[in-house]
DSSP file (Angstrom, degrees, kcal/mol; ACC not computed):
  #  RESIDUE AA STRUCTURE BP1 BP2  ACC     N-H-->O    O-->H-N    N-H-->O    O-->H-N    TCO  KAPPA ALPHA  PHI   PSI    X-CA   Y-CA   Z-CA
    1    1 A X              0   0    0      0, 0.0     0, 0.0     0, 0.0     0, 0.0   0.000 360.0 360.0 360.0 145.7   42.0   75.1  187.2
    2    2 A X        -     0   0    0      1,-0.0     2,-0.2     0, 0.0     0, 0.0   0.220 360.0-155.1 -56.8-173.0   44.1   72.6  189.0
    3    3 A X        -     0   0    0      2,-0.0     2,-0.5     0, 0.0    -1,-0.0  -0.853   6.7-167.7-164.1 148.3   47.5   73.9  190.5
    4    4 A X        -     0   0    0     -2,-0.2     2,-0.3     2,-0.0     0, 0.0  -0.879   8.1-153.6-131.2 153.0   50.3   71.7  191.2
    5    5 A X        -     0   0    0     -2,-0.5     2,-0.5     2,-0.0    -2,-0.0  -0.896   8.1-154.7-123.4 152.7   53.5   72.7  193.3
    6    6 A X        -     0   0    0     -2,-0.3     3,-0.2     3,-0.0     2,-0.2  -0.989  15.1-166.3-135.6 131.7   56.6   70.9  192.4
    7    7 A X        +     0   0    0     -2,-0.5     3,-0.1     1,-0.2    -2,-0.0  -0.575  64.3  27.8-111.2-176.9   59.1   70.8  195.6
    8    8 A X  S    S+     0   0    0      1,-0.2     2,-0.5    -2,-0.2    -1,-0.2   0.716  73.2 157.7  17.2  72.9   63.0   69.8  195.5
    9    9 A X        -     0   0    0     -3,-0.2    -1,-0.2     2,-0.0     2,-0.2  -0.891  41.4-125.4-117.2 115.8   63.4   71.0  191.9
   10   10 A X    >>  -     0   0    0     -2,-0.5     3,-3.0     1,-0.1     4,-1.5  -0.476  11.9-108.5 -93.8 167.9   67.1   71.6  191.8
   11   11 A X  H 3> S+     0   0    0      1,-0.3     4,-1.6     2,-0.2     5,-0.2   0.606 115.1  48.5 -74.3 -17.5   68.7   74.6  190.7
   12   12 A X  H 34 S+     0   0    0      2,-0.2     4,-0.4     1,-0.1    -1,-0.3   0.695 108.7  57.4 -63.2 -11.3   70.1   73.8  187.7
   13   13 A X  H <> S+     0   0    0     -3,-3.0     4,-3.7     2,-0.2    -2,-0.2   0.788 110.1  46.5 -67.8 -42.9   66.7   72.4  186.7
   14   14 A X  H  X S+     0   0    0     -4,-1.5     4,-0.9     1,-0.3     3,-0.4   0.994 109.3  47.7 -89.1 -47.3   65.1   75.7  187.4
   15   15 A X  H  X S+     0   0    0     -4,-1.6     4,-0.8     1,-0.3    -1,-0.3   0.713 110.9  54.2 -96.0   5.4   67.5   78.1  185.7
   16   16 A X  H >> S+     0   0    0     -4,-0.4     4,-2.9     2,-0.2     3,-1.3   0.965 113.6  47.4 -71.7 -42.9   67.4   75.6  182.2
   17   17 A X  H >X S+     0   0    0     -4,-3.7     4,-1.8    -3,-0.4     3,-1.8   0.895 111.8  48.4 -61.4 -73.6   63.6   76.2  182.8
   18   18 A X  H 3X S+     0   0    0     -4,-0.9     4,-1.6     1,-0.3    -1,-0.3   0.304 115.2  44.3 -12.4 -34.0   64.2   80.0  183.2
   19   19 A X  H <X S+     0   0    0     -3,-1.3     4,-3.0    -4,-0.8    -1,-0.3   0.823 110.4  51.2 -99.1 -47.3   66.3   80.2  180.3
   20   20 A X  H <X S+     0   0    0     -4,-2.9     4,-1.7    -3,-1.8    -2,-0.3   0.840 114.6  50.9 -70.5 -23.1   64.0   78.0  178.0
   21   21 A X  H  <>S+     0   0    0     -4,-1.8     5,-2.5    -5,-0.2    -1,-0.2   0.976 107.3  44.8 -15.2 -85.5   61.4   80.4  179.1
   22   22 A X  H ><5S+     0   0    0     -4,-1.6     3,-1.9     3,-0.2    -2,-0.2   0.900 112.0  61.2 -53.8 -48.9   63.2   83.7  178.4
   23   23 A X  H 3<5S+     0   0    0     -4,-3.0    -2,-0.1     1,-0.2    -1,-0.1   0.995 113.6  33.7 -36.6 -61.7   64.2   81.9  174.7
   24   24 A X  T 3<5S-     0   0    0     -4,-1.7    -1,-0.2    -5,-0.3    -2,-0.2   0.378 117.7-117.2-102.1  35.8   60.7   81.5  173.7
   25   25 A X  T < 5S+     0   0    0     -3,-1.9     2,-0.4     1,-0.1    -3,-0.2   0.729  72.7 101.7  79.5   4.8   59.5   84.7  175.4
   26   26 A X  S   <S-     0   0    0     -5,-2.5    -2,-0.1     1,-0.2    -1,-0.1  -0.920  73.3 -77.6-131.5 163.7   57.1   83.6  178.0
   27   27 A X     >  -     0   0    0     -2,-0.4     4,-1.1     1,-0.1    -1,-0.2   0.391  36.5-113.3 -49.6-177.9   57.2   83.1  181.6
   28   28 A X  T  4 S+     0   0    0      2,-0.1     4,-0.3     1,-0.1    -1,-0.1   0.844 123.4  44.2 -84.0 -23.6   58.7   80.2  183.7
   29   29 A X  T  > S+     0   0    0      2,-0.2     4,-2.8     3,-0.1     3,-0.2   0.740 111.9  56.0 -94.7  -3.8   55.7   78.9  184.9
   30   30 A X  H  > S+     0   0    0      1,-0.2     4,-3.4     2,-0.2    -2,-0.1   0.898 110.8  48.9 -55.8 -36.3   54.0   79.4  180.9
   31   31 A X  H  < S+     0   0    0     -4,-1.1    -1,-0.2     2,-0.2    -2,-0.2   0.564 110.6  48.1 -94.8   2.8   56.9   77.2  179.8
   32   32 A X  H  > S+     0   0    0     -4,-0.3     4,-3.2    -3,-0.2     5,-0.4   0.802 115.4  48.7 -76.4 -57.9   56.1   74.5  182.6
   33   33 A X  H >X S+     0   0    0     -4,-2.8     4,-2.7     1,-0.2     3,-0.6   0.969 110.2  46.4 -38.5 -69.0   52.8   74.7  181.6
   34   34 A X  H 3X S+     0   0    0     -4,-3.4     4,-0.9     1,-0.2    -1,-0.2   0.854 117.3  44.3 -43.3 -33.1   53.6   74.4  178.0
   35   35 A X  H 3> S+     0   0    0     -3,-0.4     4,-1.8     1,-0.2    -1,-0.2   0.765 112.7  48.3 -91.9 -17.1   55.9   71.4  178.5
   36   36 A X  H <X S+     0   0    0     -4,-3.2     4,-1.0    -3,-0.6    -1,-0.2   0.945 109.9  53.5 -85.7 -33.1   54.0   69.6  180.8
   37   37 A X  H >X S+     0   0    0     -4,-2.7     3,-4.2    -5,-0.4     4,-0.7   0.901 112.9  43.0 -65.9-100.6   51.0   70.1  178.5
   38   38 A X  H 3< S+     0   0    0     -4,-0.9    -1,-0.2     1,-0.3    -2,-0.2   0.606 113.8  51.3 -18.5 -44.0   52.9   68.5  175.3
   39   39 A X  H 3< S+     0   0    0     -4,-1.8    -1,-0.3     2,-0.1    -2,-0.2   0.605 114.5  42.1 -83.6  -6.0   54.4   65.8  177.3
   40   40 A X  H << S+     0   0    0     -3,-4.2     2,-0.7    -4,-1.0    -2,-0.2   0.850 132.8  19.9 -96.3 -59.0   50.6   64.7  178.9
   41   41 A X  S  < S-     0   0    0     -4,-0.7    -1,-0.1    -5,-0.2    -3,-0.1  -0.662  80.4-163.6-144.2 100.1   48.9   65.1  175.4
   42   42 A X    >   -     0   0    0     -2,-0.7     3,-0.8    -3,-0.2    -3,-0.1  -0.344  33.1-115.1 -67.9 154.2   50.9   65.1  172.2
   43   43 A X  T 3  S+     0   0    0      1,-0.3    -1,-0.1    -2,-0.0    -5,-0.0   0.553 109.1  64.6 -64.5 -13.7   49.8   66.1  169.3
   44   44 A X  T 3  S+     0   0    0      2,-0.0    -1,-0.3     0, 0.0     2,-0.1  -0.009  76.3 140.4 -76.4  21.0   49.8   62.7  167.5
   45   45 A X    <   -     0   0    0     -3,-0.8     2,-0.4    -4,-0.1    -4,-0.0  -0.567  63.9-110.4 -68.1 153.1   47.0   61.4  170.0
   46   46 A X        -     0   0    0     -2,-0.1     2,-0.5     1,-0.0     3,-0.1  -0.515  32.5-153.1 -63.1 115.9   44.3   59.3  168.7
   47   47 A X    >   -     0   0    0     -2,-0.4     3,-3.5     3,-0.1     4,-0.2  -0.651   6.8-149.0-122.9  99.9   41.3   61.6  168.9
   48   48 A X  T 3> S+     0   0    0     -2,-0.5     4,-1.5     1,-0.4     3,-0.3   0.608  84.6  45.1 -70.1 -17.1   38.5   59.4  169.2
   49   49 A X  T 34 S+     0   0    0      1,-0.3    -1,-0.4     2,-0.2    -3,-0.0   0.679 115.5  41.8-102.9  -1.6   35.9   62.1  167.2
   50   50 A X  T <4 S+     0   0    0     -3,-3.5    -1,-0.3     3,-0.1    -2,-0.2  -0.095 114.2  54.6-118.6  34.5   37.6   63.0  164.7
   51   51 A X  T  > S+     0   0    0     -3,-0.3     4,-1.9    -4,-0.2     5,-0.2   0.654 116.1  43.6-117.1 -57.7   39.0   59.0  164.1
   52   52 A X  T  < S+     0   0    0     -4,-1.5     4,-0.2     1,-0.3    -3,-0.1   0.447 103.8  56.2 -90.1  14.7   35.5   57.9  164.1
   53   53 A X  T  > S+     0   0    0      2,-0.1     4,-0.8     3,-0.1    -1,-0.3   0.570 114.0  46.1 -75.9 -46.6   34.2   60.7  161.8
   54   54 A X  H  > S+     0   0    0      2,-0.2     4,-1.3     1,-0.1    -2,-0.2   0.763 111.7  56.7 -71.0 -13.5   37.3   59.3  159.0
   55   55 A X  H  < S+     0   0    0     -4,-1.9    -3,-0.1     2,-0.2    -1,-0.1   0.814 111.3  36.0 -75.9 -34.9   36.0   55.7  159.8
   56   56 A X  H  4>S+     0   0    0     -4,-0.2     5,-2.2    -5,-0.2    -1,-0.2   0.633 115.7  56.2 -99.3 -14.2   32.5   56.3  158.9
   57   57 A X  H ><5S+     0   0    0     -4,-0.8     3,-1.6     3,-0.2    -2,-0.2   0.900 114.4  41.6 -76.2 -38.6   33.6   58.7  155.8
   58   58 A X  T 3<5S+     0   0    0     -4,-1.3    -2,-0.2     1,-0.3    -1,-0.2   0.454 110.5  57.9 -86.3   7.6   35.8   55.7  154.5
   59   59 A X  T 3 5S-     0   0    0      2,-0.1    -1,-0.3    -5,-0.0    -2,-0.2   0.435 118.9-122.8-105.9  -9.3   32.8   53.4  155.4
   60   60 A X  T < 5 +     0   0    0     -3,-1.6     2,-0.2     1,-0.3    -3,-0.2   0.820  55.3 159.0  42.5  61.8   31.2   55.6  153.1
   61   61 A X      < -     0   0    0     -5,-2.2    -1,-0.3     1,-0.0     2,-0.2  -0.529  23.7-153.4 -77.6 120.7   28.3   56.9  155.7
   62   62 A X     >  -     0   0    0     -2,-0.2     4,-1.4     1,-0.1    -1,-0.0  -0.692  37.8 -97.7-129.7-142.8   26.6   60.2  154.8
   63   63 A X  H  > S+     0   0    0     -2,-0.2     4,-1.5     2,-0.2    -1,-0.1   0.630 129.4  43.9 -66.4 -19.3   24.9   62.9  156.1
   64   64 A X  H  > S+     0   0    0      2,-0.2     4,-4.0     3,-0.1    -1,-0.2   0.810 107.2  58.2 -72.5 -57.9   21.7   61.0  155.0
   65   65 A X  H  > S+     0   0    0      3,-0.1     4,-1.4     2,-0.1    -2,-0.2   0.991 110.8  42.9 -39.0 -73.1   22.9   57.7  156.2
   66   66 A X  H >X S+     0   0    0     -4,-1.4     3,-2.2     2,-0.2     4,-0.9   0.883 112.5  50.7 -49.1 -80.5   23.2   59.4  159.8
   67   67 A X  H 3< S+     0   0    0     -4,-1.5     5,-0.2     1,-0.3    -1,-0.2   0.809 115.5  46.2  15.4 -77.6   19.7   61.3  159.5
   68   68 A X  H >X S+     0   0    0     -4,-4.0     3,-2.4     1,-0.2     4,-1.2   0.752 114.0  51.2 -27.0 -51.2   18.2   57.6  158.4
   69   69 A X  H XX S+     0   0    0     -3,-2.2     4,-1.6    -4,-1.4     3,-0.5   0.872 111.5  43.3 -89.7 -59.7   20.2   56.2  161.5
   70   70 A X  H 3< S+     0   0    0     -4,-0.9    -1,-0.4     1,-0.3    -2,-0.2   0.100 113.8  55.6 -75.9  28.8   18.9   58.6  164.1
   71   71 A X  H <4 S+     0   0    0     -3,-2.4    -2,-0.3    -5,-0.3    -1,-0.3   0.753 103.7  48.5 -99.1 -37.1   15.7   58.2  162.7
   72   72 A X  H << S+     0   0    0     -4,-1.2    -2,-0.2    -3,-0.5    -3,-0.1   0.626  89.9 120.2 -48.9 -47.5   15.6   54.7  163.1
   73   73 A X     <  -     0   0    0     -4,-1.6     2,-0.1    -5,-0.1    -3,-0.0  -0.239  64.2-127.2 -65.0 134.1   16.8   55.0  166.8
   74   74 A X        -     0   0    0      1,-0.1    -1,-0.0     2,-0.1    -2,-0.0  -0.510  26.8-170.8 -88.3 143.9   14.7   53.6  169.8
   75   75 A X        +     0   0    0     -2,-0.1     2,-0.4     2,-0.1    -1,-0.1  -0.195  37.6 121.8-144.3   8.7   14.6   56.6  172.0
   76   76 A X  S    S-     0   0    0      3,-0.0    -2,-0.1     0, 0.0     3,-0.1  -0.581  74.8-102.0 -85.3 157.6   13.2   55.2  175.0
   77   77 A X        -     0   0    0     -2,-0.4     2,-0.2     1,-0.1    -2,-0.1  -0.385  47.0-102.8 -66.0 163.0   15.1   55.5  178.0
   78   78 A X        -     0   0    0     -3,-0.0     2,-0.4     0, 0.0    -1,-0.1  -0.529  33.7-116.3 -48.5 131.9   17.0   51.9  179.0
   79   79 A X        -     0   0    0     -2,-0.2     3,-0.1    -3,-0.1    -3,-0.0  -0.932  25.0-120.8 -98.6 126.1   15.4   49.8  181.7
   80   80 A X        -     0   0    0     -2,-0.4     2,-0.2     1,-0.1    -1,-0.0  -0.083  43.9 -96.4 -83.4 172.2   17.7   49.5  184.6
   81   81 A X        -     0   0    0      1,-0.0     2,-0.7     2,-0.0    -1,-0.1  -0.506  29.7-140.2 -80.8 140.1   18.4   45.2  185.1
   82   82 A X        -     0   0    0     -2,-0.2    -1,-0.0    -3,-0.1    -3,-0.0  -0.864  19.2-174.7-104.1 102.4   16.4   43.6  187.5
   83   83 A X              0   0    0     -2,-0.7    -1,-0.1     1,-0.2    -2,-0.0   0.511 360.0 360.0 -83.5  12.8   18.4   41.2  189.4
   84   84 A X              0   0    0      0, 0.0    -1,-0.2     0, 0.0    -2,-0.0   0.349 360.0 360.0 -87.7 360.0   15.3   39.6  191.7
């Protein structure tokens, strides 16, 4: 796992963290973690597998459809371009 240092964090900064810490019960660097995590990827993100798993249910695709689809499917490797 990464690790990140964060320098000239001033001291009121640090004891708001410290206190919103101690509120919800976990350390200071759990509740950096936690906030940094929520502010990088909220929970309203687009999440591209379950968006196109409702696209193809409202496209009305089924499990049969898919089968057919990856039966269907050319399974030879791609030939890289020859630019000569």
């Amino acid at each position: 796992m990464a690790s990140v240092t964060i320098r000239n964090l001033n001291d009121e900064t640090h004891r708001a963290l410290k206190m919103r810490a101690a509120n919800h019960g976990r350390s200071t660097e759990a509740e950096i973690r936690a906030i940094l995590e929520d502010a990088a990827r909220p929970q309203d993100r687009l999440r591209l597998g379950t968006a196109l798993h409702e696209l193809g249910r409202r496209a009305g695709l089924t499990d049969d459809d898919i089968a057919a689809l990856n039966e269907a499917r050319d399974r030879k490797p791609a030939q890289p371009m020859d630019f000569e």
